[in-house]
Residue, then its C-alpha position, 0 to 999 in steps of 0.5 A: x169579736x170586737x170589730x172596726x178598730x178606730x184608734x183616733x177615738x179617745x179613752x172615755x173611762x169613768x170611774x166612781x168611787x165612795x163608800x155606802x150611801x157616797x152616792x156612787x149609784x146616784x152620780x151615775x143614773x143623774x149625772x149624764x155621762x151615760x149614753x144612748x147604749x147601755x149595759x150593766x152588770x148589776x148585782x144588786x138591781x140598784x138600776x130597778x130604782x124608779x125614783x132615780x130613772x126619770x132623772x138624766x144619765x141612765x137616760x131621761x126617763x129612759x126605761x131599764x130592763x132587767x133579766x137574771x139569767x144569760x140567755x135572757x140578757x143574751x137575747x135582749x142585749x142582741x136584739x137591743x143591740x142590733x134595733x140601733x134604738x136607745x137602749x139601757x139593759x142589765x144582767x142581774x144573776x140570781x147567784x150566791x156571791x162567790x159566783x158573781x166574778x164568773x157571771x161578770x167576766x162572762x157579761x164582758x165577753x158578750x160585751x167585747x164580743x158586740x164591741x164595734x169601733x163605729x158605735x158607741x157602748x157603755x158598759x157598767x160594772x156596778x159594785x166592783x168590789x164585790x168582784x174584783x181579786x183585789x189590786x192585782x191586775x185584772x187580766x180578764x176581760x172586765x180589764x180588757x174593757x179598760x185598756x182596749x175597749x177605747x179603740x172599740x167604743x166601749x165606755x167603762x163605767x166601774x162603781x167600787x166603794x173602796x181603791x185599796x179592795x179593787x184592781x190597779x188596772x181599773x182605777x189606773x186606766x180609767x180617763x174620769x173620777x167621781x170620788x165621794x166620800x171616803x170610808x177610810x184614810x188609805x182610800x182618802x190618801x189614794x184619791x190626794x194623789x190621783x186627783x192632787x187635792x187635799x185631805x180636807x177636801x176628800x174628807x169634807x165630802x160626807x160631811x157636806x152629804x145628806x140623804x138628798x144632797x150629794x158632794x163629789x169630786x171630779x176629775x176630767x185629764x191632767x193633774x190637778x184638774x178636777x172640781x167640787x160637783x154636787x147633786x139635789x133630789 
C-alpha cells in the first residue's frame, strides 16, 4: 500500500478537457506537465503515436512502452518503477468496452499500492469518460488518486471530452484545467464557472483550432486565474 505519507506536499492534479480533435491528447504529450515517472491507462493506444513523442511532456523524446495484459504491465511498471530510471508505461487491455472500468480500477490499485510520499508518480487516466459511472462520485481508487494521492506523490492527469459525463469528485478535485473547445453549451457553461471566464472565450477555442494549431485555456489556483495557451506542430 501507499507508504511515507508527506502532507507539506502540494495537490498537482490536472485535468484535461475538450471534445474530439480539442487536442486533450496532444496538450498533454507537448505541454511539459508530465514528469519523469510515468503510467497510463490508455484505451485507445493514443500514447504508440511517434509523431507527438519526440516533443516535451511525455518526455523529450522519451520512449513509451506498452502492454495489453496485467501481468505484462504488472512486471514493466514493477521493474521501471523500482530502476529509479525515467520511465513512461502504459496498460492498454484488449477488452471490449464495458469491461474497461475493471481493467482501470485495477491499474489504480497497482497505482496506490506503488505510491510512495518520497517519489514523484504520474498517473493518466486517458479517455475517462468511457469509464467513468457518470457524475456521481467515484469512490473507487481512480477517485482515490485525486483526493488522497497528493500526500503520496501521485500526480492525476484525467483526459474526458465532456464535464457533464464524468464524476464530480475528478473535475472538483483536480489543482490545474486545460479546457479546449467544447461539444456542447452545458459542458461550455461548466467551464465559465470553474475558470470564471466567458462564453465567448470557451466558444472561441475551436474556432481558433486547425489540425496543427491548438488553443486551450489554463487554469492554475484561484478564481479567475487562468490564460489563453496555444500549441504548433
Amino acid at each position: 500500500m501507499a507508504i511515507n505519507p508527506n502532507n507539506s506536499l502540494d495537490a498537482r492534479h490536472i485535468s484535461y478537457c475538450g471534445a474530439t480533435g480539442a487536442g486533450k491528447t496532444a496538450a498533454l504529450k507537448c505541454l511539459g506537465f508530465v514528469g519523469n515517472h510515468a503510467a497510463g491507462f490508455d484505451p485507445y493506444g493514443d500514447y504508440r503515436m511517434g509523431s507527438l513523442r519526440k516533443l516535451s511532456g511525455l518526455g523529450n523524446g522519451r520512449q513509451t512502452h506498452h502492454y495489453s495484459t496485467r501481468r505484462g504491465f504488472l512486471k514493466a511498471f514493477t521493474d521501471a518503477w523500482g530502476s529509479g530510471k525515467r520511465f513512461a508505461v502504459f496498460y492498454q487491455p484488449n477488452v471490449a468496452e464495458h469491461q474497461l472500468r475493471d481493467e482501470a480500477i485495477w491499474f489504480a490499485n497497482v497505482i496506490w499500492a506503488a505510491a510512495d510520499g518520497d517519489r514523484e508518480l504520474h498517473v493518466i487516466f486517458e479517455e475517462y469518460g468511457l469509464y467513468a459511472e457518470g457524475t456521481a462520485a467515484e469512490r473507487s481508487r481512480i477517485g482515490e488518486i485525486v483526493t488522497g494521492g497528493r500526500k503520496f506523490g501521485l500526480i492525476g492527469h484525467y483526459l474526458y471530452q465532456r464535464p457533464s459525463q464524468v464524476s464530480k469528485t475528478i473535475v472538483a478535485n483536480c489543482a490545474e484545467y486545460i479546457i479546449g473547445a467544447q461539444q456542447a453549451m452545458i459542458d461550455a457553461k461548466r467551464w465559465v464557472e470553474e475558470l470564471d471566464c466567458k462564453v465567448s472565450q470557451i466558444a472561441a477555442l475551436g474556432a481558433l483550432n486547425s489540425k496543427r494549431h491548438k488553443h486551450y485555456l489554463h487554469k492554475k489556483g484561484g478564481i479567475g486565474n487562468y490564460k489563453p495557451i496555444e500549441i504548433r506542430f
